[in-house]
C-alpha atoms as a printed R data frame, in Angstrom:
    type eleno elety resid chain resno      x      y       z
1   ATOM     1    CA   UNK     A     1 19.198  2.563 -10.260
2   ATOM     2    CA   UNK     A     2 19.276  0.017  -7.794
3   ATOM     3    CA   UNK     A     3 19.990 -3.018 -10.228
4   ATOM     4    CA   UNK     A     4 23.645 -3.473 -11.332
5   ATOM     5    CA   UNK     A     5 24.083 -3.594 -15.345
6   ATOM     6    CA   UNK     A     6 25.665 -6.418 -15.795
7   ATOM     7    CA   UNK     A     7 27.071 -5.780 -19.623
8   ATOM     8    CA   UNK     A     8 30.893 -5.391 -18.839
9   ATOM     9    CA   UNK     A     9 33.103 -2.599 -21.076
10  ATOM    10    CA   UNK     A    10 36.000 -4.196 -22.792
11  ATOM    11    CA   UNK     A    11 38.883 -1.425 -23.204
12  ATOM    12    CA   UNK     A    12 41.569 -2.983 -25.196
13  ATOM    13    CA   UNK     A    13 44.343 -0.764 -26.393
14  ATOM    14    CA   UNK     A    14 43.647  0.918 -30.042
15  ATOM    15    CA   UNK     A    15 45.352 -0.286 -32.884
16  ATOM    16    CA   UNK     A    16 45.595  1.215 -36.298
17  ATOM    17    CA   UNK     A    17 45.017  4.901 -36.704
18  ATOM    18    CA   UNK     A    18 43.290  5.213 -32.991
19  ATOM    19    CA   UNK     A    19 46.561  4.380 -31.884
20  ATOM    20    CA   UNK     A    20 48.992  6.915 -33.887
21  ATOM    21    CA   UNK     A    21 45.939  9.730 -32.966
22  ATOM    22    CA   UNK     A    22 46.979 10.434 -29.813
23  ATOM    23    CA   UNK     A    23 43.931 12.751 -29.089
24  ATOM    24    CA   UNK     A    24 41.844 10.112 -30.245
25  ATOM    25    CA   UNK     A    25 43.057  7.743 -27.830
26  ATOM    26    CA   UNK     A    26 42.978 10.711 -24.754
27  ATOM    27    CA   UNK     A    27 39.087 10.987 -25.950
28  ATOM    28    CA   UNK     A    28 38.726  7.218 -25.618
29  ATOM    29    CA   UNK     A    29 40.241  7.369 -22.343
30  ATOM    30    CA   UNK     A    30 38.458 10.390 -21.062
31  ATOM    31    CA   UNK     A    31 34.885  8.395 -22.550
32  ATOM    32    CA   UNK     A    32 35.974  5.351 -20.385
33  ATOM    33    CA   UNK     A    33 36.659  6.752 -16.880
34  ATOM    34    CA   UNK     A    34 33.354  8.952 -17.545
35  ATOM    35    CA   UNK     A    35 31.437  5.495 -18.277
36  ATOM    36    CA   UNK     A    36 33.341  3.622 -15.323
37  ATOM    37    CA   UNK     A    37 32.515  6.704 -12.979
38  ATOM    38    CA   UNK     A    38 28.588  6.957 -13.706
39  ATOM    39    CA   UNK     A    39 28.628  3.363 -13.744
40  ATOM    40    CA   UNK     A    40 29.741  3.252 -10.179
41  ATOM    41    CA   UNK     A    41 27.859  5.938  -9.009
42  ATOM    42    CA   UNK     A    42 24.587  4.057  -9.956
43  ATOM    43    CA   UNK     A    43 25.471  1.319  -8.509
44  ATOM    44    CA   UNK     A    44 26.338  2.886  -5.270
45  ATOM    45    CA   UNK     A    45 23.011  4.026  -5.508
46  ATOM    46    CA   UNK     A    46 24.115  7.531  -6.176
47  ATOM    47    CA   UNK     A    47 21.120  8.278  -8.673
48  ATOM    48    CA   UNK     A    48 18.759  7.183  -6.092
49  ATOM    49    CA   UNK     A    49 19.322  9.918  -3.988
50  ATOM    50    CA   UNK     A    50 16.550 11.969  -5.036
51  ATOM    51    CA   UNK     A    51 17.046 14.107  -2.576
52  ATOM    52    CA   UNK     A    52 16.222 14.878   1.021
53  ATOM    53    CA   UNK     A    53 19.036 16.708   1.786
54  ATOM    54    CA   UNK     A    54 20.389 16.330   5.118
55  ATOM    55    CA   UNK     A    55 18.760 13.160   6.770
56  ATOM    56    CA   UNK     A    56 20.084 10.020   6.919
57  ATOM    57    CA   UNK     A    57 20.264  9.352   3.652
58  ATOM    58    CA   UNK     A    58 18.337  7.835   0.802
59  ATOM    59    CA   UNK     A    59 17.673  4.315   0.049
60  ATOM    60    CA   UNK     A    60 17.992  2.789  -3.488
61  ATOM    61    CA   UNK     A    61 15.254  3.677  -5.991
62  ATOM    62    CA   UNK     A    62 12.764  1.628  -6.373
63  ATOM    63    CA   UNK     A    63 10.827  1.686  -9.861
64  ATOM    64    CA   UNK     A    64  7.371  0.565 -10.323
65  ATOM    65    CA   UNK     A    65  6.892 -1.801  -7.624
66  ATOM    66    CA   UNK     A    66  5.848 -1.718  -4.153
67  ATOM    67    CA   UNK     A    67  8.260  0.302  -1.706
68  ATOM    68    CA   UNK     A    68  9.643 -2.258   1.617
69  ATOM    69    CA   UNK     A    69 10.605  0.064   4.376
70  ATOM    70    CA   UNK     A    70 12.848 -2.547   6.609
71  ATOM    71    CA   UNK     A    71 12.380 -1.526  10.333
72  ATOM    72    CA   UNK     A    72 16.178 -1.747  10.982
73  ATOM    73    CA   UNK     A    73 16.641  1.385   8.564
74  ATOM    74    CA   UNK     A    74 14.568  3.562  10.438
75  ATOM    75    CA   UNK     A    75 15.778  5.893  12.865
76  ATOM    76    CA   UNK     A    76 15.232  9.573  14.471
77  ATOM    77    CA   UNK     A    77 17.265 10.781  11.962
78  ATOM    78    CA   UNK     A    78 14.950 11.314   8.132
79  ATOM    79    CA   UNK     A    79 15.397  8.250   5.816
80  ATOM    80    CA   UNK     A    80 14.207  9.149   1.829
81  ATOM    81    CA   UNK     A    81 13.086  6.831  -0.109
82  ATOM    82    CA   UNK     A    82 12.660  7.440  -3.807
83  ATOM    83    CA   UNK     A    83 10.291  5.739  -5.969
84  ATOM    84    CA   UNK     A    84  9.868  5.968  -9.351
85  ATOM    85    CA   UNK     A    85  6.215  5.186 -10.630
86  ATOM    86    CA   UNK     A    86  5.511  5.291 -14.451
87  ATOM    87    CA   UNK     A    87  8.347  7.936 -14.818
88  ATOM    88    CA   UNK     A    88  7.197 10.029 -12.230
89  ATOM    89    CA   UNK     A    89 10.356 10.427  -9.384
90  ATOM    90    CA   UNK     A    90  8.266  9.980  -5.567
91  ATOM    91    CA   UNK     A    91  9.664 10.272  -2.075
92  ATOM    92    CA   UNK     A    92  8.671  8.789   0.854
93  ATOM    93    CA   UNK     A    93  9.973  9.804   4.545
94  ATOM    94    CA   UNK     A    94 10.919  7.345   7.455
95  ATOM    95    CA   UNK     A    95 11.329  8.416  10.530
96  ATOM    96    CA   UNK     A    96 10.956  7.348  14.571
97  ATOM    97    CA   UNK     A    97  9.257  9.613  16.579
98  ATOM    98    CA   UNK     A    98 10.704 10.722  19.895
99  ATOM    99    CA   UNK     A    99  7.786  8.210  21.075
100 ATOM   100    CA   UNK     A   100  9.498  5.588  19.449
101 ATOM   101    CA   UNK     A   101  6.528  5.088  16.686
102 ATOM   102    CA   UNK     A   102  7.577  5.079  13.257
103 ATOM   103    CA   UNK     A   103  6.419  7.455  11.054
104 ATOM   104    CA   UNK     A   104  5.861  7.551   7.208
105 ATOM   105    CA   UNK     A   105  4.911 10.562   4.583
106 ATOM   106    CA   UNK     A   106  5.440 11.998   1.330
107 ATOM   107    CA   UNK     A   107  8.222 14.354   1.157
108 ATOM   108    CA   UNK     A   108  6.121 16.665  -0.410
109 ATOM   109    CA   UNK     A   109  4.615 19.329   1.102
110 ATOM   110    CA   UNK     A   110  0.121 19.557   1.403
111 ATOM   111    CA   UNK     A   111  0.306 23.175   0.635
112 ATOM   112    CA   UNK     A   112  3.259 23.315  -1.524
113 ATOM   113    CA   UNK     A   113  3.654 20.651  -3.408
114 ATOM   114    CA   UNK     A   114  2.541 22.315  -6.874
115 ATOM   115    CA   UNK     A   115  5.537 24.953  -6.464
116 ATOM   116    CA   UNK     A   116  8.527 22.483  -6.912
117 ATOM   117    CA   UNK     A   117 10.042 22.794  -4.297
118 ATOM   118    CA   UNK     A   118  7.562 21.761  -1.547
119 ATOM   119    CA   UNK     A   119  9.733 18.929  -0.383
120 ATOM   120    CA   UNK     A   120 11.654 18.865   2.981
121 ATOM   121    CA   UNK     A   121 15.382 18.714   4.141
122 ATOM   122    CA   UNK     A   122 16.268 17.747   7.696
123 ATOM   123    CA   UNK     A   123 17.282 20.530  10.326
124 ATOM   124    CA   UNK     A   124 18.373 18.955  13.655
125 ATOM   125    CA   UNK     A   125 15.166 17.190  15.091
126 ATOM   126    CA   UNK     A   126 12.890 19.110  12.620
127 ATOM   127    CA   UNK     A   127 11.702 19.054   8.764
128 ATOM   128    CA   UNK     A   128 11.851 22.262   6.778
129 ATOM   129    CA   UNK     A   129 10.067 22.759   4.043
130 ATOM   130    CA   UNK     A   130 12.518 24.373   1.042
131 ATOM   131    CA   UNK     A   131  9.717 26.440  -0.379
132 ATOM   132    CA   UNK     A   132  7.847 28.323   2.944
133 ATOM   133    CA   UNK     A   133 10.501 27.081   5.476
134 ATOM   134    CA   UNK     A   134  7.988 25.908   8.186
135 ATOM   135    CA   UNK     A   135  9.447 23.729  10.001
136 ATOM   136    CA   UNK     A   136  7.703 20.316  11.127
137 ATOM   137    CA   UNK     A   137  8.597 18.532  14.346
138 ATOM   138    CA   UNK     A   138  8.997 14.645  13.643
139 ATOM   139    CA   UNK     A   139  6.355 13.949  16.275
140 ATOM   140    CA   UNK     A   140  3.856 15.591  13.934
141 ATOM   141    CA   UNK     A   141  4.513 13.204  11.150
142 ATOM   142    CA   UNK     A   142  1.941 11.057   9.871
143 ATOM   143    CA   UNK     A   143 -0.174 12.239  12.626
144 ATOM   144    CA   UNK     A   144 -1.048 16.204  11.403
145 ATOM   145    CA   UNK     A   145 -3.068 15.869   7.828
146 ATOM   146    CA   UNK     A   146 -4.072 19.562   6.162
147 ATOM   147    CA   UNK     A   147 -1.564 22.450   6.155
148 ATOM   148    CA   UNK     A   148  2.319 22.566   5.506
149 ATOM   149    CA   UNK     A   149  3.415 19.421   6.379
150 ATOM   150    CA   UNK     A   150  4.193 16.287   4.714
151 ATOM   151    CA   UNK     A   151  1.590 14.239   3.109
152 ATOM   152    CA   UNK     A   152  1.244 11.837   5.342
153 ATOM   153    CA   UNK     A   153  0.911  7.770   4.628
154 ATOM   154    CA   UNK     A   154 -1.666  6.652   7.541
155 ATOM   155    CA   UNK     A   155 -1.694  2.772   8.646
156 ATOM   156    CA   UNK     A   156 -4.924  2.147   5.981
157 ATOM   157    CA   UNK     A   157 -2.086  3.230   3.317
158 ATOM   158    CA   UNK     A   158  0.856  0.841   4.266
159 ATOM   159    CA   UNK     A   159  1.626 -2.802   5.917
160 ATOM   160    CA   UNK     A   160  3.573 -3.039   8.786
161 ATOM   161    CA   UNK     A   161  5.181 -6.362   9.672
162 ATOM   162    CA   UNK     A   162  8.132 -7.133  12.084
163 ATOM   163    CA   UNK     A   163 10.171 -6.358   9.773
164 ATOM   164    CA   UNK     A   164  9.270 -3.915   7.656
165 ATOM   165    CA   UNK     A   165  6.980 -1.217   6.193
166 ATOM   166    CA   UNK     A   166  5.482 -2.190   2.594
167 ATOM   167    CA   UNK     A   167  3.874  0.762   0.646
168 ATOM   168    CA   UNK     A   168  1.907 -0.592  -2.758
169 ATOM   169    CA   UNK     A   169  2.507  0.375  -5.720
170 ATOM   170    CA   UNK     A   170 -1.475  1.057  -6.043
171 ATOM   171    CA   UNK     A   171 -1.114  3.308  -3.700
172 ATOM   172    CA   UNK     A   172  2.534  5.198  -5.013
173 ATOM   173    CA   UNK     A   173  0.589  5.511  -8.327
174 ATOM   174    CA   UNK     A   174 -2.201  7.073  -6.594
175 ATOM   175    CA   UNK     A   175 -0.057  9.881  -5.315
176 ATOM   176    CA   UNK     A   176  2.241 10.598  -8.584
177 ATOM   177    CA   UNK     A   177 -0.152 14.030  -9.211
178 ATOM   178    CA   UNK     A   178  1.236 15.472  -6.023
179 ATOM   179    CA   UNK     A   179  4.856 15.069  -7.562
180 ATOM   180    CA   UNK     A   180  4.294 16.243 -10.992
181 ATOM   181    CA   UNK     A   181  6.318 19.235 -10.301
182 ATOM   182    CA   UNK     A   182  8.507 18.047  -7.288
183 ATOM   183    CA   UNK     A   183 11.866 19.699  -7.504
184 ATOM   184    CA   UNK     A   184 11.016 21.131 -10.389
């Protein structure tokens, strides 16, 4: 929930019976601060972290459109991006190689992917799959296509500028069947 909601809450102090209900006005209260807290939380960008455990963190999510990677995010430390594509919830991995390449995939994992929980978590310089626990050395990324590893998104999937990495949405909504279970 990348977008801020720009309706603002107007708490005024009760009046009438809200006011001489002093559990009504602690439930009002209690409403408010849980409204104000998921509010900010959103907009933090909170609810975009759709995972990816231990990396450098997740972007904002990005709903039905195409997904811009900029080149100054990327590091050798995992950045997920989540995507959400026709109410299907996507990742996508950044990362630089220790060649200094950057590399792009699927958190999901080619083998497990239909389990659930065929998505990976970063361990020091490696990927982990949380279903089989191979592990997946950020070199291999985008490179190594078949087995447990991440889905990889080769150059013929993705445009890469100066400035950043653009994946279409064509090609997010391609891949949605590979997530219909993801963290399941």
């Amino acid at each position: 929930m990348s977008q801020k909601n720009n309706r603002q809450t107007d708490i005024k102090p009760q009046s009438g019976a809200a006011a001489k209900n002093p559990r009504r006005t602690g439930l009002t209260v209690v409403i408010a601060l849980a409204v104000l807290a998921t509010a900010a939380f959103a907009i933090k960008g909170g609810f975009g972290d759709a995972g990816g455990g231990t990396g450098g963190g997740s972007a904002a999510l990005v709903r039905d459109a195409d997904l811009v990677i900029p080149l100054s995010e990327v590091s050798t430390t995992a950045r997920f991006y989540p995507v959400e594509i026709a109410g299907t919830l996507l990742e996508v991995i950044a990362v630089e190689a220790p060649d200094g390449t950057v590399r792009t995939a699927f958190n999901t994992c080619q083998v497990c992917y239909d389990s659930g929980r065929g998505y990976y978590e970063q361990d020091g310089d490696v990927l982990v799959c949380q279903n089989c626990g191979n592990r997946f050395r950020m070199d291999q990324v985008e490179v190594q296509s078949g087995g447990c590893n991440p889905v990889p998104i080769f150059p013929q999937n993705k445009t890469v500028s100066d400035e950043n990495i653009t994946i279409s949405d064509e090609f997010l909504t391609e891949a949605k069947v590979i997530f219909s279970n993801w963290k399941a």
